[in-house]
C-alpha positions in Angstrom: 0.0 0.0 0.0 2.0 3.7 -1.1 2.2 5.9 2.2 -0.3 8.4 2.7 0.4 11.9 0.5 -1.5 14.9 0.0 -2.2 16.5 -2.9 -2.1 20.1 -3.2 -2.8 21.1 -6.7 -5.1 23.5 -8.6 -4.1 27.1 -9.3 -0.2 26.1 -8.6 3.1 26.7 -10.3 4.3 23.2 -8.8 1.5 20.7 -7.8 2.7 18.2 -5.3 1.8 15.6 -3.6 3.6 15.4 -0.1 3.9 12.5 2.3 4.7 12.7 5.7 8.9 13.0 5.3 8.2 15.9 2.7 5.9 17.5 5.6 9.1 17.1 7.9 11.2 18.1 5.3 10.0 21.7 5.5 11.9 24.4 7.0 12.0 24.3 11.0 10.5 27.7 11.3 7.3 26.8 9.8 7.1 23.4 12.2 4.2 23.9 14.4 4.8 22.0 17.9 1.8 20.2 19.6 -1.7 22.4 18.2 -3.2 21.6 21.4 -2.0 25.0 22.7 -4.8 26.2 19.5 -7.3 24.1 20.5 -7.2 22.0 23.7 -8.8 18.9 22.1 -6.5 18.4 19.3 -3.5 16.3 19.8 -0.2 16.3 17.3 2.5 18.5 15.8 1.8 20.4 11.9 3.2 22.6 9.3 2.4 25.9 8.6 0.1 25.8 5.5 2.4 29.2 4.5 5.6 26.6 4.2 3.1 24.2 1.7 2.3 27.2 -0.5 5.8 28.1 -0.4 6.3 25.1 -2.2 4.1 24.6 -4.5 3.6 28.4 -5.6 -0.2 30.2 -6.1 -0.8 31.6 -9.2 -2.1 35.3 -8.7 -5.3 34.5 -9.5 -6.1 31.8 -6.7 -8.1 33.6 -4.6 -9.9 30.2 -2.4 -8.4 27.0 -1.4 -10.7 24.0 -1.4 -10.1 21.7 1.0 -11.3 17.8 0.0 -11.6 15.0 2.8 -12.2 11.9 0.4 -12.8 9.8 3.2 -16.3 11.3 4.2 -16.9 13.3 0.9 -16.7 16.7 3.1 -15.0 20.0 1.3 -15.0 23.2 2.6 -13.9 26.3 0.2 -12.6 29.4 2.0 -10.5 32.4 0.9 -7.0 31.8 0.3 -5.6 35.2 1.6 -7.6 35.5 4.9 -6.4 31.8 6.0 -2.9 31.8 4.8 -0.8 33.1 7.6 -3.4 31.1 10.3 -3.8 27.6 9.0 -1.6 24.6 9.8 -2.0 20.8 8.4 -1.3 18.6 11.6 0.4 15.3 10.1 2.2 13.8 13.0 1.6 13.0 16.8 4.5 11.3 19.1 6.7 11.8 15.9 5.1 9.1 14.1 2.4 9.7 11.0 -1.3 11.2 12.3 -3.1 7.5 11.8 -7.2 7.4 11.2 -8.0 7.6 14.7 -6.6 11.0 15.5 -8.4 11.9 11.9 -5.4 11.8 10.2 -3.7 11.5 8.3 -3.4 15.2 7.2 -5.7 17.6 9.4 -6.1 21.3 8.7 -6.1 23.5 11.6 -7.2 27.1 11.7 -5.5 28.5 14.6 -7.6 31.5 15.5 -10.3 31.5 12.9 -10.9 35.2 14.4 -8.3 36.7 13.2 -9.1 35.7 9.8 -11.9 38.7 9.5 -14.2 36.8 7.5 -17.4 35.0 7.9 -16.5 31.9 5.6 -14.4 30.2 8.4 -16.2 28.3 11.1 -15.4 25.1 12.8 -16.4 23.2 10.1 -12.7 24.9 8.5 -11.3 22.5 10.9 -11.0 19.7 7.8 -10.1 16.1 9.2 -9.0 13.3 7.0 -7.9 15.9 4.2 -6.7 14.3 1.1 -6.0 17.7 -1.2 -5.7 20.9 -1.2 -7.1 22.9 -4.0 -6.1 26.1 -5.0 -8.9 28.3 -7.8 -9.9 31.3 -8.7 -13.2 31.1 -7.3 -15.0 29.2 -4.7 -14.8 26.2 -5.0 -16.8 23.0 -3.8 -18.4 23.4 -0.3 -20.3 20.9 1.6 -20.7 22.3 5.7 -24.1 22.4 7.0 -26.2 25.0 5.8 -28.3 24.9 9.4 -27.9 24.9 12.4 -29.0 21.3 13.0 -26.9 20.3 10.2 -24.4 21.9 12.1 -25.2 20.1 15.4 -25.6 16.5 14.1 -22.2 16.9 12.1 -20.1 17.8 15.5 -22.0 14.8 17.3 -19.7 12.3 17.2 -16.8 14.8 16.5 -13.0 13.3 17.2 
């Protein structure tokens, strides 16, 4: 079975898929040490989403990333510029690869969704089991609960 990568492709200069040593691989500055100090009932250690677009270079005219979680066919499409500089992809806890039970195994992480100044980021930002990252002009796919019971049945059973 090939190890786990995700794909980050779209509106890129160099789509990629990256697997857990490629995640590592990234400079140290952009490591993000255990996200529980973000939110206390998230376990594991991340990259900053800045060091994956680093890589794999926006066009100027991506203006949303799409986030795609094949595992439950859930996508959540939210605006590239006010999520850059607060989103991390958790891959890792106890230095070993985020496995399906912690929702792994890529998880993206919106550190203060607050200081992202728009109303397209809610909890449901918070993307478990992400598979690829999309980068388009415009919105792209988007499938969080349009109500608020939606809403409540989704987080249920949240891990």
């Amino acid at each position: 079975m090939d190890e786990p990568a995700l794909t980050v492709d779209g509106l890129v200069e160099n789509p990629s898929r990256l697997a857990f040593a490629d995640l590592a691989a990234l400079p140290a500055g952009h490591q993000v040490e255990d996200v529980s100090r973000f939110h206390p009932k998230r376990k594991g250690d991340g990259v900053a989403l800045d060091a994956i677009l680093d890589r794999v270079r926006p066009r100027p005219e991506a203006n949303y990333l799409t986030l795609h979680a094949d595992r439950d066919d859930f996508h959540v499409s939210i605006p590239l510029q006010a999520i850059r500089a607060e989103a991390i992809v958790v891959y890792r806890l106890g230095g070993r690869p985020l496995g399906p039970a912690e929702c792994g195994p890529f998880r993206f992480l919106i550190r203060d969704p607050s200081a992202c100044h728009t109303s397209e980021l809610d909890d449901c930002a918070n993307v478990k089991y992400l598979s690829r990252i999309e980068l388009t002009h415009r919105r792209g796919r988007d499938t969080r609960p349009q109500t608020d019971e939606q809403h409540a049945a989704l987080h249920q059973n949240e891990s």
